[in-house]
PLY file of the C-alpha trace (Angstrom):
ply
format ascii 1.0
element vertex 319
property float x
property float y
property float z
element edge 318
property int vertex1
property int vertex2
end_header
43.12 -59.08 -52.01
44.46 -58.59 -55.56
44.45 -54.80 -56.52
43.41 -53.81 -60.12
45.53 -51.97 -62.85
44.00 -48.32 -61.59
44.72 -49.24 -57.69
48.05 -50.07 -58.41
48.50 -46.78 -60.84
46.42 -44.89 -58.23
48.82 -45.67 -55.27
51.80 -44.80 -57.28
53.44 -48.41 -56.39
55.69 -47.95 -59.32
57.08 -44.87 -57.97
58.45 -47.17 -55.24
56.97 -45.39 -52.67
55.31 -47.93 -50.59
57.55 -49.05 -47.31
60.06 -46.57 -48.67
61.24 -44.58 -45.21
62.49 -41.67 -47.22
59.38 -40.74 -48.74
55.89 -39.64 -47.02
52.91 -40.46 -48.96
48.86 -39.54 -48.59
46.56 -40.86 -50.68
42.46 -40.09 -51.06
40.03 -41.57 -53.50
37.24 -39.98 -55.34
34.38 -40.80 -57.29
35.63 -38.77 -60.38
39.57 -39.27 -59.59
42.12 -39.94 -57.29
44.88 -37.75 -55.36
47.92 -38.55 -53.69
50.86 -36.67 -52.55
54.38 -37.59 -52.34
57.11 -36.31 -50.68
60.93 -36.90 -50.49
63.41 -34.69 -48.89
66.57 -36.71 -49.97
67.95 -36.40 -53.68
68.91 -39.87 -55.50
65.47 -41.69 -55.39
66.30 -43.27 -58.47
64.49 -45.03 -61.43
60.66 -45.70 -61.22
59.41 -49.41 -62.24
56.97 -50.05 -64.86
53.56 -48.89 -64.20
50.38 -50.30 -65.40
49.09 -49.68 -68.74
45.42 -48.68 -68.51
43.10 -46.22 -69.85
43.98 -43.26 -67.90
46.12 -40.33 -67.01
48.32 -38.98 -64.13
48.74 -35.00 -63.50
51.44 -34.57 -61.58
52.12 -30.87 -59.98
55.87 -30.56 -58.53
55.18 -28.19 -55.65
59.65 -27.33 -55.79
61.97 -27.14 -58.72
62.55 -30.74 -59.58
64.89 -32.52 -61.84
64.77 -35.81 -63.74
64.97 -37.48 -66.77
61.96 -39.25 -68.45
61.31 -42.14 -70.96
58.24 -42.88 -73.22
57.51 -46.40 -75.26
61.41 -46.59 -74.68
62.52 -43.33 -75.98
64.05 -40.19 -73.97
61.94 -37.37 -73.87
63.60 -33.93 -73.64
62.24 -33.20 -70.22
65.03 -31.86 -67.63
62.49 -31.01 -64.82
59.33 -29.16 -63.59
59.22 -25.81 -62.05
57.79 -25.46 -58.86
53.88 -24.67 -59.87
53.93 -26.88 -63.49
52.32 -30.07 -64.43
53.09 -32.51 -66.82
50.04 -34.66 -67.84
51.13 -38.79 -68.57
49.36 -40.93 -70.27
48.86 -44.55 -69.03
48.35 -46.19 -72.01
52.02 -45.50 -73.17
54.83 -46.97 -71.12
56.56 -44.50 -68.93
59.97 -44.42 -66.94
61.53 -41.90 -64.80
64.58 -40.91 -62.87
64.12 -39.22 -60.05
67.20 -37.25 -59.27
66.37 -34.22 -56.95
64.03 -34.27 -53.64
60.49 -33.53 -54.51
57.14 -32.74 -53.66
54.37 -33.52 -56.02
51.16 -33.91 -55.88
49.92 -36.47 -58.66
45.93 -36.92 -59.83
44.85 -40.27 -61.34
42.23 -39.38 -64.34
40.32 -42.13 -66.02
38.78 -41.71 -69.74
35.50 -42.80 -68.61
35.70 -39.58 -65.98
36.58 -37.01 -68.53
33.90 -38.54 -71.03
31.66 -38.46 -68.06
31.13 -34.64 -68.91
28.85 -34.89 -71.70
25.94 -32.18 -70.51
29.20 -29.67 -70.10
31.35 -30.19 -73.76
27.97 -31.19 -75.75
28.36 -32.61 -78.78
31.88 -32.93 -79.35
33.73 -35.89 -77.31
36.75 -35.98 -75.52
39.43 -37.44 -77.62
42.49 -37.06 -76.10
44.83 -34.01 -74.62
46.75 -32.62 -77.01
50.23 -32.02 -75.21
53.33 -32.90 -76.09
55.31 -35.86 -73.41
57.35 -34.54 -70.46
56.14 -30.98 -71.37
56.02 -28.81 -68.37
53.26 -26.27 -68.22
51.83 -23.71 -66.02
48.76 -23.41 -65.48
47.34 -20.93 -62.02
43.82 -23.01 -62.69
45.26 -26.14 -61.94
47.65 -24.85 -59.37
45.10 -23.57 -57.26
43.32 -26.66 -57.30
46.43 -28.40 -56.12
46.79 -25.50 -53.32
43.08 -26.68 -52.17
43.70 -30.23 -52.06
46.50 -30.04 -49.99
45.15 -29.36 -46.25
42.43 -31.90 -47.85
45.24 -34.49 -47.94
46.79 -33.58 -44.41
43.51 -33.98 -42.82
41.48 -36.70 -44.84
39.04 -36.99 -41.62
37.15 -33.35 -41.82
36.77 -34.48 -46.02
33.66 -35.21 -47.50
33.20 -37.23 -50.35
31.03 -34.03 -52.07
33.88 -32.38 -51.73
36.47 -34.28 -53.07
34.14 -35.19 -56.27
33.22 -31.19 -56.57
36.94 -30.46 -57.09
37.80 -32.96 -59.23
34.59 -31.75 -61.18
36.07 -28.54 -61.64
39.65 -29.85 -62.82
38.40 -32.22 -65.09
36.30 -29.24 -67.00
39.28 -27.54 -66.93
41.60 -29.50 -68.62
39.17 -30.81 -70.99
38.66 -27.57 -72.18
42.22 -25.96 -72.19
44.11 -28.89 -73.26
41.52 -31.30 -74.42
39.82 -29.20 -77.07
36.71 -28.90 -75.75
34.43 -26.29 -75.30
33.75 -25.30 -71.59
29.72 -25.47 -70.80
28.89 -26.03 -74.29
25.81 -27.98 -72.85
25.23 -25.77 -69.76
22.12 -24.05 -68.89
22.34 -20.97 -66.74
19.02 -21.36 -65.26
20.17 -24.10 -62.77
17.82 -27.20 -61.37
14.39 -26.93 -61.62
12.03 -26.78 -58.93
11.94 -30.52 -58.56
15.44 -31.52 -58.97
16.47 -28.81 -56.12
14.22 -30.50 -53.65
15.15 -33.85 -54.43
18.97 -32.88 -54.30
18.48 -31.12 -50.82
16.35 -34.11 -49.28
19.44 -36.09 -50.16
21.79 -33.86 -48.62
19.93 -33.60 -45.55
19.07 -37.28 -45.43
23.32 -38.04 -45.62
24.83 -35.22 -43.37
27.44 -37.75 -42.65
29.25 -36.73 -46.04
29.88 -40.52 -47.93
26.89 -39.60 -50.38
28.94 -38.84 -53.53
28.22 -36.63 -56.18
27.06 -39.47 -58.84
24.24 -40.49 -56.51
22.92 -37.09 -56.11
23.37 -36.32 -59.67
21.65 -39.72 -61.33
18.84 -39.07 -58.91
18.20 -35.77 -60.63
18.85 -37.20 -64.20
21.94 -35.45 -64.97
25.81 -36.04 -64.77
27.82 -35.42 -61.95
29.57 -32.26 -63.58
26.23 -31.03 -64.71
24.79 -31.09 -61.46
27.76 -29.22 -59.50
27.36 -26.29 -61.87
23.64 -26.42 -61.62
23.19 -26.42 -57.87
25.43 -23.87 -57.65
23.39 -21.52 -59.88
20.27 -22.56 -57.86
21.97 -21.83 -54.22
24.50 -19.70 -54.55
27.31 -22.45 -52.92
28.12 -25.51 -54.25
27.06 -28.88 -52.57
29.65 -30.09 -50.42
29.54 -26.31 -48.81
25.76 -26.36 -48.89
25.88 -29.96 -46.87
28.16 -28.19 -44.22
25.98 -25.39 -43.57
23.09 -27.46 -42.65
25.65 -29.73 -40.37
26.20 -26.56 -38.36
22.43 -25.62 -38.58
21.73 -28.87 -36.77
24.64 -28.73 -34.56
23.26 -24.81 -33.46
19.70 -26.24 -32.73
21.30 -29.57 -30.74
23.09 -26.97 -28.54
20.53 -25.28 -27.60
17.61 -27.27 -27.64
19.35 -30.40 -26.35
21.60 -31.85 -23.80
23.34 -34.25 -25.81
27.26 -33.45 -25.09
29.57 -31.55 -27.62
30.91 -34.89 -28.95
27.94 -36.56 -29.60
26.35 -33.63 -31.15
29.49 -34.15 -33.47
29.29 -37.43 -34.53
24.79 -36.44 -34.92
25.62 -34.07 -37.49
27.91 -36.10 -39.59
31.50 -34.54 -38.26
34.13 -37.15 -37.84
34.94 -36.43 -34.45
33.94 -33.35 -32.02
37.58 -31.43 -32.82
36.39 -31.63 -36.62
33.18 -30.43 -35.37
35.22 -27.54 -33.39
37.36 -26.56 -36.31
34.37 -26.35 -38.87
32.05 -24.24 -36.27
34.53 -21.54 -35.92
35.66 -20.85 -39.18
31.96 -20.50 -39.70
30.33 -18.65 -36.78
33.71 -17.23 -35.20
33.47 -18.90 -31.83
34.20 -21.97 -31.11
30.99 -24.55 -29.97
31.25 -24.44 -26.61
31.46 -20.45 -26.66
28.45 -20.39 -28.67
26.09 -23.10 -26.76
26.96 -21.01 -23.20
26.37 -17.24 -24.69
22.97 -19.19 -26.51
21.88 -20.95 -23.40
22.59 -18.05 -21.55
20.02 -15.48 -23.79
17.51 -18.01 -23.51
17.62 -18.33 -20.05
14.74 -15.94 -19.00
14.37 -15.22 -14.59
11.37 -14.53 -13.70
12.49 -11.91 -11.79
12.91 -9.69 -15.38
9.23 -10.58 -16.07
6.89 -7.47 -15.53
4.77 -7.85 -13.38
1.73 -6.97 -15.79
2.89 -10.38 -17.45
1.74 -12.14 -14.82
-1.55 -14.31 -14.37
-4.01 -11.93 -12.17
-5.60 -14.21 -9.98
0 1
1 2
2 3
3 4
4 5
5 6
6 7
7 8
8 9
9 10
10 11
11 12
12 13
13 14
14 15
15 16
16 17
17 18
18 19
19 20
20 21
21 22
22 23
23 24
24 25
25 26
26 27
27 28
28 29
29 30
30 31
31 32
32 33
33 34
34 35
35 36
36 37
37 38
38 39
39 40
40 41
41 42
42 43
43 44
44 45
45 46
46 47
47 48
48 49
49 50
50 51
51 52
52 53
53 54
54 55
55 56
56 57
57 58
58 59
59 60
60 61
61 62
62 63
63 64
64 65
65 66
66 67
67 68
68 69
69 70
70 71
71 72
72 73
73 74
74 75
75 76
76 77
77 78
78 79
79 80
80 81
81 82
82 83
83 84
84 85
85 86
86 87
87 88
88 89
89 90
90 91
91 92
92 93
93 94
94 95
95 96
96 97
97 98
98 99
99 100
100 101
101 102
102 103
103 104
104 105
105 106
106 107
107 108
108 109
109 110
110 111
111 112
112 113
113 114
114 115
115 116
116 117
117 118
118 119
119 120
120 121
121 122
122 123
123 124
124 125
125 126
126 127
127 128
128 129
129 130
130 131
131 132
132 133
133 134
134 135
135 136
136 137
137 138
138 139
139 140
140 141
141 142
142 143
143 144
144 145
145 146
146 147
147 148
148 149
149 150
150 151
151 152
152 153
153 154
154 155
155 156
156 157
157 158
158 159
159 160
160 161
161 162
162 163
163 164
164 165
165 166
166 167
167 168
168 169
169 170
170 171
171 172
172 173
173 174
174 175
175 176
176 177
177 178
178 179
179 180
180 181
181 182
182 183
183 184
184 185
185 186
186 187
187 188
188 189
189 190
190 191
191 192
192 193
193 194
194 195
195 196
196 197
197 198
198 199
199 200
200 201
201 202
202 203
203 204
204 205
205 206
206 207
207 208
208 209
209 210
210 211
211 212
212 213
213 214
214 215
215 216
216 217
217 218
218 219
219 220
220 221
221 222
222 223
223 224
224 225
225 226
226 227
227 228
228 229
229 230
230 231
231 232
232 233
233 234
234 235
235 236
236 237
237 238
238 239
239 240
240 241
241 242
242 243
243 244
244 245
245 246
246 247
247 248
248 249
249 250
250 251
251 252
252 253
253 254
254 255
255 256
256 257
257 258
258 259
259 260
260 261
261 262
262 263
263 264
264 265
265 266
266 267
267 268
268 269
269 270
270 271
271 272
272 273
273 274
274 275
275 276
276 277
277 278
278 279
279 280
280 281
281 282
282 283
283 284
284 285
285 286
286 287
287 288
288 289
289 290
290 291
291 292
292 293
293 294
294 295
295 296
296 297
297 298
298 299
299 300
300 301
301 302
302 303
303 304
304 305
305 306
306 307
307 308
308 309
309 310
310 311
311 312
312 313
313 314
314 315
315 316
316 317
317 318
């Protein structure tokens, strides 16, 4: 199967990280973008091959002080490293080279131009044209570096991720930078008073319908008219949560009445409610309801379980 110019870009082949033992690599992709992390405890990796040119961008976050040189369209670029926390943003459509001197950690998000001008309903009239940073320049930002901070147990446990979830975060990074670096203003479009009536119950009938979690936020969104950033805001104002959270709440709703009202084991109650497997299923429950599933099915089963000998006896039939 030939892979296109954003698969190879998005799996960071020109990093030389594939079938490299010395480096550990994780990779999950969205609707809106893609995120990988990479991870090399060894200095020395050396020079990085040609990438693809396309019309995108890589952020890359350096989780550790790292050092390197960098090249753009040929030229050095005065760039001796990242701080642990920084990003530099890259543009694909240049040609980029790097030397990878020190161990490091990164965490790198691939950005298309049809994403970021995907957000017309939030930066109105005025389109994205571009970032405006400099090459190789090293910024901190605590916006984007708690967005890395999120994706990372997303990364080390891909199976309890759902694809609302991924999209909803890259939804919120993409606003970001558009805004801060892009020169855009943030909800210029937005209207505080969320969905309407009609667009909440279509959203939620979707939801419910695809518990299993591969709906992704462009379906839900073109079903209610409106772009995929749009919408996240939106249903947020309208429920309180956004909608991957919303989606997990009514997973454990219909996990609560299966235990109770069913005897359908803990494991296939899992894979009912759209978990990937019943720990999943046991690590989402109690971070919700403080007890793990099997806890709560025997304490529910058990208050539901009425003897007949604590009936009064005035509630019994008089013959």
């Amino acid at each position: 199967m030939v892979q296109s110019v954003a698969d190879r870009n998005r799996n960071m082949e020109f990093l030389r990280t594939v079938n490299t033992p010395d480096v550990n690599a994780a990779t999950l992709n969205g609707g809106l973008l893609s995120v990988s992390r990479f991870v090399r405890r060894t200095p020395g990796h050396g020079m990085s091959e040609e990438h693809a040119q396309e019309d995108a961008y890589m952020l890359s976050l350096q989780r550790h002080d790292y050092q390197g040189d960098l090249w753009v369209d040929g030229k050095r670029v005065d760039f001796g490293g990242s701080k642990a926390g920084n990003f530099t943003l890259y543009d694909y459509s240049r040609a980029w080279r790097a030397d990878l001197r020190t161990e490091f950690d990164c965490v790198n998000f691939h950005i298309s131009r049809r994403a970021l001008l995907s957000l017309e309903e939030e930066i109105g009239p005025r389109p994205f044209d571009g970032f405006n940073l400099l090459p190789g320049a090293d910024i901190t930002d605590a916006v984007v570096q708690g967005i890395v901070n999120s994706v990372v147990p997303i990364l080390e446990r891909q199976s309890d991720t759902s694809q609302l979830m991924l999209d909803y975060i890259g939804t919120g990074l993409l606003i970001h930078l558009a805004s801060v670096y892009g020169g855009v203003p943030e909800a210029a479009g937005f209207v505080k008073g969320g969905l309407t009536p009609r667009q909440l119950s279509r959203a939620r009938a979707l939801l419910d319908a695809n518990l299993d979690g591969r709906l992704n936020l462009a379906d839900i969104a073109k079903e209610c008219g409106l772009s995929p950033s749009y919408f996240a805001r939106a249903f947020k104002v309208s429920t309180g949560t956004p909608p991957h959270k919303w989606m997990m709440e009514r997973r454990l709703d219909k996990a609560a009445d299966l235990m109770r009202n069913s005897a359908l084991s803990l494991n296939e109650i899992a894979l009912a409610c759209g978990f990937s497997d019943q720990p999943h299923f046991t690590r989402a429950f109690h971070a919700a309801r403080g007890m793990s599933p099997a806890a709560w099915r025997k304490d529910a089963v058990r208050s539901h379980s009425v003897s007949l000998f604590d009936i009064p006896a005035d509630r019994f039939p008089r013959g």
